[in-house]
PDB file as gemmi writes it, atoms N, CA and C in Angstrom:
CRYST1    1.000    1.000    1.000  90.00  90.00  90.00 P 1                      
ATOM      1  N   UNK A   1      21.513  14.835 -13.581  1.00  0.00           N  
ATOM      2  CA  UNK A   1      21.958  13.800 -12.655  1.00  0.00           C  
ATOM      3  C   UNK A   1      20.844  13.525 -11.647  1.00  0.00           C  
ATOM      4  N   UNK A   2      20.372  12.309 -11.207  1.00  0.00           N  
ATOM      5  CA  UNK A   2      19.356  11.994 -10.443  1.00  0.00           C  
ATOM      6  C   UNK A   2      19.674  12.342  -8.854  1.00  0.00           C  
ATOM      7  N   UNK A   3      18.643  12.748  -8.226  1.00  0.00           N  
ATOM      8  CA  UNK A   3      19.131  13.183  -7.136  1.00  0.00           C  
ATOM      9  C   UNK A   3      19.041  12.156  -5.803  1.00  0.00           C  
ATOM     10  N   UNK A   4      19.997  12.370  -4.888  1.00  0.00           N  
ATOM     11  CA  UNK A   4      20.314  11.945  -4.028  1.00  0.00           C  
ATOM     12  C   UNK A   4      19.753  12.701  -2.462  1.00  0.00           C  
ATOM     13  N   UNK A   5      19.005  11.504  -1.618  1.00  0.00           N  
ATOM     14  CA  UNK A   5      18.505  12.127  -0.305  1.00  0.00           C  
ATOM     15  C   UNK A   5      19.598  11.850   0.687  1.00  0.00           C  
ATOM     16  N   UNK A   6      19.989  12.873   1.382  1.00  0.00           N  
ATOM     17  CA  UNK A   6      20.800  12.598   2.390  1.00  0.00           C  
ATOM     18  C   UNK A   6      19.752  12.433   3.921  1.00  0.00           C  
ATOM     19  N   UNK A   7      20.451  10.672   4.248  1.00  0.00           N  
ATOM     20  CA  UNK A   7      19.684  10.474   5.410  1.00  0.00           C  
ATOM     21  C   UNK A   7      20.379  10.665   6.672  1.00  0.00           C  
ATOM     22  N   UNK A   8      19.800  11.226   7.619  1.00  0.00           N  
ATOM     23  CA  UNK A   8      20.607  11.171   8.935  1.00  0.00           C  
ATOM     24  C   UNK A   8      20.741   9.904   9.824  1.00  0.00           C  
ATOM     25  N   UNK A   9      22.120   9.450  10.054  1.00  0.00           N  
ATOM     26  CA  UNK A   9      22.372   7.909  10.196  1.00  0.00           C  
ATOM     27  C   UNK A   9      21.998   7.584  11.790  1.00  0.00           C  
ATOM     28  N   UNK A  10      20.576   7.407  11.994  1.00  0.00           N  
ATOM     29  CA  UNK A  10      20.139   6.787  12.801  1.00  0.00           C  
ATOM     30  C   UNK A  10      20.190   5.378  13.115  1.00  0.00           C  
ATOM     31  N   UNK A  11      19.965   4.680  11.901  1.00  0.00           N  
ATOM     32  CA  UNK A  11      19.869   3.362  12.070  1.00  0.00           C  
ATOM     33  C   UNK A  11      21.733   2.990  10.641  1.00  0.00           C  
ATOM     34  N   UNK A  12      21.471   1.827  11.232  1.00  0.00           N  
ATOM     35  CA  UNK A  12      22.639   1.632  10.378  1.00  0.00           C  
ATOM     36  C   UNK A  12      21.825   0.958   8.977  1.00  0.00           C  
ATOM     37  N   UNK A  13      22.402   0.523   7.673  1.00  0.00           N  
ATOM     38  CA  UNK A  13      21.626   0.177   6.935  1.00  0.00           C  
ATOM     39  C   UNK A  13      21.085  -1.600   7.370  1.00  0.00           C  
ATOM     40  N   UNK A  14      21.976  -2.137   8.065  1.00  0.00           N  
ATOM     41  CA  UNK A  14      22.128  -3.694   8.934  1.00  0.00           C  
ATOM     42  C   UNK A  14      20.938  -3.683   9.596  1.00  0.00           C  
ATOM     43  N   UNK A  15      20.615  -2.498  10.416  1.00  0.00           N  
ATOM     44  CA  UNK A  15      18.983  -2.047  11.434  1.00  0.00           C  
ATOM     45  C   UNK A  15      18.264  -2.055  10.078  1.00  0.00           C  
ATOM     46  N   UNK A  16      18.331  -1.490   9.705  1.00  0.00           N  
ATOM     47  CA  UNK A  16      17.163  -1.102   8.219  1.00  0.00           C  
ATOM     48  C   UNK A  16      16.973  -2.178   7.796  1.00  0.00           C  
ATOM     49  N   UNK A  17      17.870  -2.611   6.996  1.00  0.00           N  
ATOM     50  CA  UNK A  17      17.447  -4.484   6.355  1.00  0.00           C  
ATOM     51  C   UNK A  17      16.346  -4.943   7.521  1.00  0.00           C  
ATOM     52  N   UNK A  18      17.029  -5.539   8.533  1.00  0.00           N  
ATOM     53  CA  UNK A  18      16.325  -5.895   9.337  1.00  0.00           C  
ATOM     54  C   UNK A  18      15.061  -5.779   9.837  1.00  0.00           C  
ATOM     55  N   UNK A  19      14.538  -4.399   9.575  1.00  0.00           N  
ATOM     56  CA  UNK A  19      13.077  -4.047  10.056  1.00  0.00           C  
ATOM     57  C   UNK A  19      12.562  -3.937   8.725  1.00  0.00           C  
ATOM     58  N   UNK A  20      13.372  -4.029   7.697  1.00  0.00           N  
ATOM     59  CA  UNK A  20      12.483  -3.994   6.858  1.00  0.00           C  
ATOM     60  C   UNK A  20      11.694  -5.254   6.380  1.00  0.00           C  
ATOM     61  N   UNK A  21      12.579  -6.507   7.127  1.00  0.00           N  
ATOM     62  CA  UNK A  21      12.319  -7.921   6.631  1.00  0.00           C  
ATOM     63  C   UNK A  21      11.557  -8.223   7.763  1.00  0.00           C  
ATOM     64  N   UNK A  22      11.918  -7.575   8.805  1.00  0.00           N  
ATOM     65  CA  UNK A  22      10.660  -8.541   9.874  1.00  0.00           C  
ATOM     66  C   UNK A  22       9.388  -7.559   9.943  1.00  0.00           C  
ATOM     67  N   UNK A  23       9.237  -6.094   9.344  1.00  0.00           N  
ATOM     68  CA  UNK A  23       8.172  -5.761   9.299  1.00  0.00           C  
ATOM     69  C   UNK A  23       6.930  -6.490   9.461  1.00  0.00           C  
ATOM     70  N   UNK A  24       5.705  -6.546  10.249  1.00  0.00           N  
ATOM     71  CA  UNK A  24       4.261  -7.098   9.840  1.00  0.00           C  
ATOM     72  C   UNK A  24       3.483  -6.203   8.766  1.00  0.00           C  
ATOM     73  N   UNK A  25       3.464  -4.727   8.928  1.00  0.00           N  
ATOM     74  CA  UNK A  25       2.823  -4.092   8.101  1.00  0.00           C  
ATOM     75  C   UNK A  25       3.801  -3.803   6.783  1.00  0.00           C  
ATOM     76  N   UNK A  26       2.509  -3.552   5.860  1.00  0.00           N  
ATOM     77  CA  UNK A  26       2.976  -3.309   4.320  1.00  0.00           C  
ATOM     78  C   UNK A  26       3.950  -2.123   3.913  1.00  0.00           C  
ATOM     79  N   UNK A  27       2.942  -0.867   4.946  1.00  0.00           N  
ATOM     80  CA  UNK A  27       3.483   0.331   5.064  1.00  0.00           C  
ATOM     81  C   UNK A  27       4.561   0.636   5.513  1.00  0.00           C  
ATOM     82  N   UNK A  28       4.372  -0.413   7.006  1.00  0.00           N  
ATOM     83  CA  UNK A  28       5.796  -0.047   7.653  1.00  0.00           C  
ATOM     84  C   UNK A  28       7.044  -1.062   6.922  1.00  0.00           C  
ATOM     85  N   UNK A  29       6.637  -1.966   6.136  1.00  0.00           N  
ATOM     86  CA  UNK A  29       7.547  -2.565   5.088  1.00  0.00           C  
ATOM     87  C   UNK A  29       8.264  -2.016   4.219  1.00  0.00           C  
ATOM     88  N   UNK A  30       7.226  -1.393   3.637  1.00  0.00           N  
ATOM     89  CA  UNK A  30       7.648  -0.210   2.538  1.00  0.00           C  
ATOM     90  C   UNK A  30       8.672   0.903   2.649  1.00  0.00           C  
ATOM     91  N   UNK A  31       8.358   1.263   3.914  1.00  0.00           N  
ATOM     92  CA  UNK A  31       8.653   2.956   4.409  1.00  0.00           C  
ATOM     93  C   UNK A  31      10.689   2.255   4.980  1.00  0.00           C  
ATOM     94  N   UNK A  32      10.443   1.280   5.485  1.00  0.00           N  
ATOM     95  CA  UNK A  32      11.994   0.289   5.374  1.00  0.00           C  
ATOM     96  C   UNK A  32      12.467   0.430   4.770  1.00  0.00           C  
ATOM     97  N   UNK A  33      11.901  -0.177   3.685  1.00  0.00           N  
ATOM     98  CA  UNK A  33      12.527  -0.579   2.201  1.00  0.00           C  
ATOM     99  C   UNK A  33      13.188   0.592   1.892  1.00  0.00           C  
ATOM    100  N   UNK A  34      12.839   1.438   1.745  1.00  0.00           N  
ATOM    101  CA  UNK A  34      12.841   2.968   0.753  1.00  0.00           C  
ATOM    102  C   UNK A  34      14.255   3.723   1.163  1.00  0.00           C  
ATOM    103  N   UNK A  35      14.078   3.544   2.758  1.00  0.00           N  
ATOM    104  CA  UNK A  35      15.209   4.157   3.654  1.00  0.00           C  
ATOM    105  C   UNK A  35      16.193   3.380   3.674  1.00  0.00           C  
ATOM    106  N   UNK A  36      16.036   1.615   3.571  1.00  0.00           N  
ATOM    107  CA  UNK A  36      17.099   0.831   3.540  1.00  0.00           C  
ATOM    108  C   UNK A  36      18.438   0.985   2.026  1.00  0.00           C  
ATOM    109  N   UNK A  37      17.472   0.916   1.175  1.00  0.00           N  
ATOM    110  CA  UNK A  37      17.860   1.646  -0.130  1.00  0.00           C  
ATOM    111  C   UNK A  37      18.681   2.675  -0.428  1.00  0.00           C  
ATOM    112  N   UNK A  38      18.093   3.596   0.380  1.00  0.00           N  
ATOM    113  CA  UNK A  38      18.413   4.926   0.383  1.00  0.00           C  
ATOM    114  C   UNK A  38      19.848   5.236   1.287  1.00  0.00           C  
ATOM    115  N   UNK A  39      20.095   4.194   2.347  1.00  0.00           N  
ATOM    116  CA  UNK A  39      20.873   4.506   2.733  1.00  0.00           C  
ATOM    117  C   UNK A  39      22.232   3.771   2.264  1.00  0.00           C  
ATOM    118  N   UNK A  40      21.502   2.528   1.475  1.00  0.00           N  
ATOM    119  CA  UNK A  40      22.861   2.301   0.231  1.00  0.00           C  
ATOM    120  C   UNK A  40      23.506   3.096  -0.406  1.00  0.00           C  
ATOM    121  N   UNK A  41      23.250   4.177  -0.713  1.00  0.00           N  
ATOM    122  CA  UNK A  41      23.790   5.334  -1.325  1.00  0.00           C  
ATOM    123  C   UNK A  41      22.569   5.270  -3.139  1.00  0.00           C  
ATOM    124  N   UNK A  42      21.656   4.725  -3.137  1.00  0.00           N  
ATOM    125  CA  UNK A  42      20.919   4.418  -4.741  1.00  0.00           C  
ATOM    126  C   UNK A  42      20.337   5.721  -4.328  1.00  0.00           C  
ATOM    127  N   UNK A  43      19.696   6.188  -5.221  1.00  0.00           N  
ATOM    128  CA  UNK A  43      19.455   7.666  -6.219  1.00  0.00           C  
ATOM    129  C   UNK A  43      17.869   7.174  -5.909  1.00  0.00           C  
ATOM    130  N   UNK A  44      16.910   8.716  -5.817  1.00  0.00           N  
ATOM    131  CA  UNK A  44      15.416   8.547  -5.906  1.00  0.00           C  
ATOM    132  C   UNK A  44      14.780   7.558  -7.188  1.00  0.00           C  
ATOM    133  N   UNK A  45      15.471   7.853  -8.193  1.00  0.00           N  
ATOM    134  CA  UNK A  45      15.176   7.372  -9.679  1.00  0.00           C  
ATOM    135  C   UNK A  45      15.319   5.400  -9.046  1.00  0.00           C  
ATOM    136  N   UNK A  46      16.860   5.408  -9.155  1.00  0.00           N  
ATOM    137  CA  UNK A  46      16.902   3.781  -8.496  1.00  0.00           C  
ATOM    138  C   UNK A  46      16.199   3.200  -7.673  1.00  0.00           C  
ATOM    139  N   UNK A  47      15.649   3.710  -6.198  1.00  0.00           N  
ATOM    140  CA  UNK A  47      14.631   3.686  -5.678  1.00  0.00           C  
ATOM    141  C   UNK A  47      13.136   3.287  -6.079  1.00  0.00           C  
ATOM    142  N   UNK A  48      13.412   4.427  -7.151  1.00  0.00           N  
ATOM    143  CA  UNK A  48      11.635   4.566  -7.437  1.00  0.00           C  
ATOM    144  C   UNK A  48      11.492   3.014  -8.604  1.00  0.00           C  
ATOM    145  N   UNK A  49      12.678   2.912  -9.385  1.00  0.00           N  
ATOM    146  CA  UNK A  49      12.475   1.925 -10.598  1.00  0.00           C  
ATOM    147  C   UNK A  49      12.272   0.411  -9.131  1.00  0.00           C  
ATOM    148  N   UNK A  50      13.381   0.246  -8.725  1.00  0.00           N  
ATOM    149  CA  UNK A  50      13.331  -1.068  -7.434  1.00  0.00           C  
ATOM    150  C   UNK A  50      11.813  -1.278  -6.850  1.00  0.00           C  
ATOM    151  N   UNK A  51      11.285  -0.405  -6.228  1.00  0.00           N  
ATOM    152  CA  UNK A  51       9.931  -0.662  -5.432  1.00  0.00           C  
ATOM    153  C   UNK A  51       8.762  -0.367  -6.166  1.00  0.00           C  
ATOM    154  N   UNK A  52       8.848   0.296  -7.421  1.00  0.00           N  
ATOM    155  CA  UNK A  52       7.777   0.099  -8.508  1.00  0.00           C  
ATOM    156  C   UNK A  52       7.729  -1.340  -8.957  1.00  0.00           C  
ATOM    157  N   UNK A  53       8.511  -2.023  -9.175  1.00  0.00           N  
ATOM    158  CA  UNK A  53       8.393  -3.568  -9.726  1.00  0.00           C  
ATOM    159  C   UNK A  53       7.962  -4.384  -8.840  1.00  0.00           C  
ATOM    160  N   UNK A  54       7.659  -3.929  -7.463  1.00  0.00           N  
ATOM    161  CA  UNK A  54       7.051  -5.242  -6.677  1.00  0.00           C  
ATOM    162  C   UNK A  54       6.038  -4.723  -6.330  1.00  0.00           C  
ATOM    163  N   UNK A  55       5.388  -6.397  -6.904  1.00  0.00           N  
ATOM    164  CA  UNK A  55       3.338  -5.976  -7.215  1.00  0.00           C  
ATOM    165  C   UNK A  55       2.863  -6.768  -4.904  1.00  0.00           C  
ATOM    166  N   UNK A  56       2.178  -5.958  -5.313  1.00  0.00           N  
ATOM    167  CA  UNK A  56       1.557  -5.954  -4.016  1.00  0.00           C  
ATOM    168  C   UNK A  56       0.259  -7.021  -3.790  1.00  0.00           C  
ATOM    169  N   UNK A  57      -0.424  -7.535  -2.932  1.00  0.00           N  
ATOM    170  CA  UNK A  57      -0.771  -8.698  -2.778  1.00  0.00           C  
ATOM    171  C   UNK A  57      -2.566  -8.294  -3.589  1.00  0.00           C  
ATOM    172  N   UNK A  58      -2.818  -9.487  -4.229  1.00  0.00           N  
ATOM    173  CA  UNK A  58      -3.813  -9.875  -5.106  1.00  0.00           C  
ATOM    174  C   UNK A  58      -4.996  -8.577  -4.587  1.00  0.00           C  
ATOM    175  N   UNK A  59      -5.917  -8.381  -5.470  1.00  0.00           N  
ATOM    176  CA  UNK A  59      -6.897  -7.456  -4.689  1.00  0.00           C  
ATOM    177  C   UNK A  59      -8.143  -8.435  -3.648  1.00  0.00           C  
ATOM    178  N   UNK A  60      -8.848  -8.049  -2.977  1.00  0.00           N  
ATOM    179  CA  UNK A  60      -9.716  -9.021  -2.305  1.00  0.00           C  
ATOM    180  C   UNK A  60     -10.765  -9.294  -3.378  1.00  0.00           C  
ATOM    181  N   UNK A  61     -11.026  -8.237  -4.212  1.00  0.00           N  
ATOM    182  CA  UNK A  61     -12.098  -8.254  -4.978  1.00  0.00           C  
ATOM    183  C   UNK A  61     -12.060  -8.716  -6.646  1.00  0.00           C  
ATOM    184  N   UNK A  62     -12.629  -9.126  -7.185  1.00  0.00           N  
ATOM    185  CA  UNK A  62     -12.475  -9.345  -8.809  1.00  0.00           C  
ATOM    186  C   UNK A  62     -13.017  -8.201  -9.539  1.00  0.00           C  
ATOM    187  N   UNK A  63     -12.610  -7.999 -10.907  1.00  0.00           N  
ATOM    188  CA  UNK A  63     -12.783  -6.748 -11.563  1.00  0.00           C  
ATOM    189  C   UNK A  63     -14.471  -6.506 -11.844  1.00  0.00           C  
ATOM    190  N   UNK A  64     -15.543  -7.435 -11.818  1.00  0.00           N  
ATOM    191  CA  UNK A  64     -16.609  -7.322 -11.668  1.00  0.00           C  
ATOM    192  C   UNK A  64     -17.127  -6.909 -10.167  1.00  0.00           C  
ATOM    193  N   UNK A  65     -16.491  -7.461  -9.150  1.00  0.00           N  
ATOM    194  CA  UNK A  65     -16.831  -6.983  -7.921  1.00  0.00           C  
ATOM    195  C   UNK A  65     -16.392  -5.872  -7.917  1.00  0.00           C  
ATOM    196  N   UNK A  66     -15.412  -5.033  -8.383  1.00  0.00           N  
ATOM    197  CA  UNK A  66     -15.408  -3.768  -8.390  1.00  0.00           C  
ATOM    198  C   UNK A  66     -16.045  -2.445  -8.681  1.00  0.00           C  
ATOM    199  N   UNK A  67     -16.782  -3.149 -10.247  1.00  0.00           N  
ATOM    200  CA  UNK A  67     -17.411  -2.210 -11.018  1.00  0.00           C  
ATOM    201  C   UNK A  67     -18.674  -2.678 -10.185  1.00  0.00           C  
ATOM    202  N   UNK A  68     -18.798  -3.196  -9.639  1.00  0.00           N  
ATOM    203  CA  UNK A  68     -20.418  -3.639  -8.828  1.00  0.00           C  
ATOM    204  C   UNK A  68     -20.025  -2.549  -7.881  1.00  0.00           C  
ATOM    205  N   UNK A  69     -19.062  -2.394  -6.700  1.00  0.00           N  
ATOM    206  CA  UNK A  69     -18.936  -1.579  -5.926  1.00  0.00           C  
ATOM    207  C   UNK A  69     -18.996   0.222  -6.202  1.00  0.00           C  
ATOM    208  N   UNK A  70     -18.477   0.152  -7.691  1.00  0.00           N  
ATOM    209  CA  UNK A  70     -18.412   1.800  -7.850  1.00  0.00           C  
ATOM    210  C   UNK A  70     -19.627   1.786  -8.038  1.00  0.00           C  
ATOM    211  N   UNK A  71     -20.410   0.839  -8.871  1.00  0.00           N  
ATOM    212  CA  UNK A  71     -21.749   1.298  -9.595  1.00  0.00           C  
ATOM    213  C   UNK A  71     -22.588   1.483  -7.970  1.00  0.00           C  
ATOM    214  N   UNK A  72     -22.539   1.020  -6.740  1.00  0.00           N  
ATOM    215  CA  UNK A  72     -23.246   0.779  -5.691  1.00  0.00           C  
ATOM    216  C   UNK A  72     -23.176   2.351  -4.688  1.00  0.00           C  
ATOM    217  N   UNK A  73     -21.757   2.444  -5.107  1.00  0.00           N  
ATOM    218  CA  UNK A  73     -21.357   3.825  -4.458  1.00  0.00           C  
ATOM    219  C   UNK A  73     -21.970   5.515  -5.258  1.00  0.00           C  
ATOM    220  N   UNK A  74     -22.136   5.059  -6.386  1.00  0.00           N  
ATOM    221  CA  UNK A  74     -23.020   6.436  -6.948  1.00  0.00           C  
ATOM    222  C   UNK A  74     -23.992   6.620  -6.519  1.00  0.00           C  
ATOM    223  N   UNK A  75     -25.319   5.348  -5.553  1.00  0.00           N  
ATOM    224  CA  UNK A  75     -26.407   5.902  -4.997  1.00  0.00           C  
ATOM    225  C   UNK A  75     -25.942   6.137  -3.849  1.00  0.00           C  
ATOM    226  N   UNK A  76     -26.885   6.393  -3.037  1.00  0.00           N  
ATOM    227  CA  UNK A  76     -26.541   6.212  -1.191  1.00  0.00           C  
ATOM    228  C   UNK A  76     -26.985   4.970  -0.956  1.00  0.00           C  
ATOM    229  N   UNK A  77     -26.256   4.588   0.553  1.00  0.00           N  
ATOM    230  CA  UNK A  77     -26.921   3.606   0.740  1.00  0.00           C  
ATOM    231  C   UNK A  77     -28.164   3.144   0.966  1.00  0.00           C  
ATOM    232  N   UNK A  78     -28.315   2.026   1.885  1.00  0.00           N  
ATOM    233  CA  UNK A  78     -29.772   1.218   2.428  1.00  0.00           C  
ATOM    234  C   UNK A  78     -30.157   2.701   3.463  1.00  0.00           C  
ATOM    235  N   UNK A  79     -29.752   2.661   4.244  1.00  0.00           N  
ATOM    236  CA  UNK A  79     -29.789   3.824   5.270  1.00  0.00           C  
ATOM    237  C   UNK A  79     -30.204   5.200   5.044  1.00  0.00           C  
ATOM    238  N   UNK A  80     -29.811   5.480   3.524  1.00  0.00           N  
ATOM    239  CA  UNK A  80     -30.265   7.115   3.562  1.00  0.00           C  
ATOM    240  C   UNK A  80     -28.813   7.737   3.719  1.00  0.00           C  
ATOM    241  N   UNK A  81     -27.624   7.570   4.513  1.00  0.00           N  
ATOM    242  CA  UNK A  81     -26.821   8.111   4.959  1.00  0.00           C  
ATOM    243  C   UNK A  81     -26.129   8.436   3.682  1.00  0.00           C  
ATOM    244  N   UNK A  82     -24.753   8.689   4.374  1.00  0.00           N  
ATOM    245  CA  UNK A  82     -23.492   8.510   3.685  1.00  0.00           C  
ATOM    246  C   UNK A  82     -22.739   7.314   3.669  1.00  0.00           C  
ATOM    247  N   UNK A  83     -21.965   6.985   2.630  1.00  0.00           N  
ATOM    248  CA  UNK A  83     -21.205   5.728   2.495  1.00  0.00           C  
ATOM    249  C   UNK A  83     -19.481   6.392   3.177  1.00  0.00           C  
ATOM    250  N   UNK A  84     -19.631   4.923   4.290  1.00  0.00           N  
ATOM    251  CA  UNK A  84     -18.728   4.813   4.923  1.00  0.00           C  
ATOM    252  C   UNK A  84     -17.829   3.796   5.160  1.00  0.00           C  
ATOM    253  N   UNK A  85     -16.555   3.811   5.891  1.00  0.00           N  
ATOM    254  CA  UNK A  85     -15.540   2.292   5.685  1.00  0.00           C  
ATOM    255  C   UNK A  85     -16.436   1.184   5.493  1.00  0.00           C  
ATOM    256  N   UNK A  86     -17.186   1.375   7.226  1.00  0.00           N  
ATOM    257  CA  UNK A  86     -18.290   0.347   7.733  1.00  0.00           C  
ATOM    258  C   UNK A  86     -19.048  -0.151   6.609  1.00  0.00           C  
ATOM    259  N   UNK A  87     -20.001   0.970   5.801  1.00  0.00           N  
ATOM    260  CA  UNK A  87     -21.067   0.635   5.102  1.00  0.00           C  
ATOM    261  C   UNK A  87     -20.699  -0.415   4.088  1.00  0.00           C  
ATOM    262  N   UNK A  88     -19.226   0.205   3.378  1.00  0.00           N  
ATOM    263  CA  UNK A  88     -18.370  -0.865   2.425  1.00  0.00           C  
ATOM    264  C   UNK A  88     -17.936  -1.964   2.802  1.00  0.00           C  
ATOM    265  N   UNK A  89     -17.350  -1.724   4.168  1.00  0.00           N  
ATOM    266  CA  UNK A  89     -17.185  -3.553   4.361  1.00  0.00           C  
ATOM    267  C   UNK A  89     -18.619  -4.522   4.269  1.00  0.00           C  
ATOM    268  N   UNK A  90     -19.327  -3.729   4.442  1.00  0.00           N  
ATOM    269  CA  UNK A  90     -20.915  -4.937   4.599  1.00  0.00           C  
ATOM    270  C   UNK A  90     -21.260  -4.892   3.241  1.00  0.00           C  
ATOM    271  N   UNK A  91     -21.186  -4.163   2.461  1.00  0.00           N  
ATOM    272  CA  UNK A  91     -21.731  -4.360   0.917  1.00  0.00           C  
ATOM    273  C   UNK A  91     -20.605  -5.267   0.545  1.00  0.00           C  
ATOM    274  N   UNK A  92     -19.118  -4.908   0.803  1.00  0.00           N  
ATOM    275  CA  UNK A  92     -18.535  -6.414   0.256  1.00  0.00           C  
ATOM    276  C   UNK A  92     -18.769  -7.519   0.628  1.00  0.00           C  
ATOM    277  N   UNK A  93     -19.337  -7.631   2.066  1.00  0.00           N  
ATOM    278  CA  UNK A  93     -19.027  -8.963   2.663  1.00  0.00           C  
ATOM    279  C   UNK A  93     -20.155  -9.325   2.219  1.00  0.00           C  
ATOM    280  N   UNK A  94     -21.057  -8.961   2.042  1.00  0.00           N  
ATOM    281  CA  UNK A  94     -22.605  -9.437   1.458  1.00  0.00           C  
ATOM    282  C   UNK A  94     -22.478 -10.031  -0.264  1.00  0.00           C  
ATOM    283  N   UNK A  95     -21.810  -9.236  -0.812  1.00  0.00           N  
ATOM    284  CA  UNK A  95     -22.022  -9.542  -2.176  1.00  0.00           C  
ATOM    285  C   UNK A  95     -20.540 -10.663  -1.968  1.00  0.00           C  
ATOM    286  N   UNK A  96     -19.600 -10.554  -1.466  1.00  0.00           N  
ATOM    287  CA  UNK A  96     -18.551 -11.981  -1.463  1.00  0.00           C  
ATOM    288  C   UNK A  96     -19.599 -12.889  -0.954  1.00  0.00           C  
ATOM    289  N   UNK A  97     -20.620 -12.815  -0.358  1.00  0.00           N  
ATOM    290  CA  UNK A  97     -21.029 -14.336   0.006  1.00  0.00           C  
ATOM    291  C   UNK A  97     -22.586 -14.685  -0.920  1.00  0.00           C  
ATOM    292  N   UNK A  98     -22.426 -14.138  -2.044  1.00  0.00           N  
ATOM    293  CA  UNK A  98     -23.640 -14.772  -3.130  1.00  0.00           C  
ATOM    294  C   UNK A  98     -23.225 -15.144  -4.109  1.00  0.00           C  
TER     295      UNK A  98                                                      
END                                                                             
């Protein structure tokens, strides 16, 4: 039998909907969702099948810009350093604009 989380009723599931729909963040969208669900009385399994089917927003990058990025990340960078958030946002934003 699939198991069931017992939540402690802080919010009602009416609060839950609610923050889960006016959420701005994805995470804090998500982390809604899960508990809003959950406090329907649906099962981890039901849960997990519901929020596995919704695809999440396009990637920024195309599947060639990707394999450009891993292949970029096996050397070090321009710098000598280590590759960092920073360093990656500028190698994307450089190669998105050629």
């Amino acid at each position: 039998m699939p198991r069931r989380i017992k939540l402690e009723p802080h919010l009602t599931p009416e609060e839950l909907e609610r923050g889960y729909r006016s959420a701005k963040s994805g995470i804090l969208r998500s982390h809604y969702h899960i508990i809003w669900l959950l406090s329907q009385g649906k099962t981890t399994l039901e849960v997990s099948e519901i929020t596995r089917k919704i695809k999440g927003a396009n990637p920024c990058v195309n599947v060639v810009q990707q394999a450009q990025l891993w292949q970029a990340l096996q050397d070090q960078p321009a710098d000598g350093d280590l590759w960092d958030g920073l360093k990656v946002a500028q190698w994307m934003s450089d190669i998105m604009s050629d």
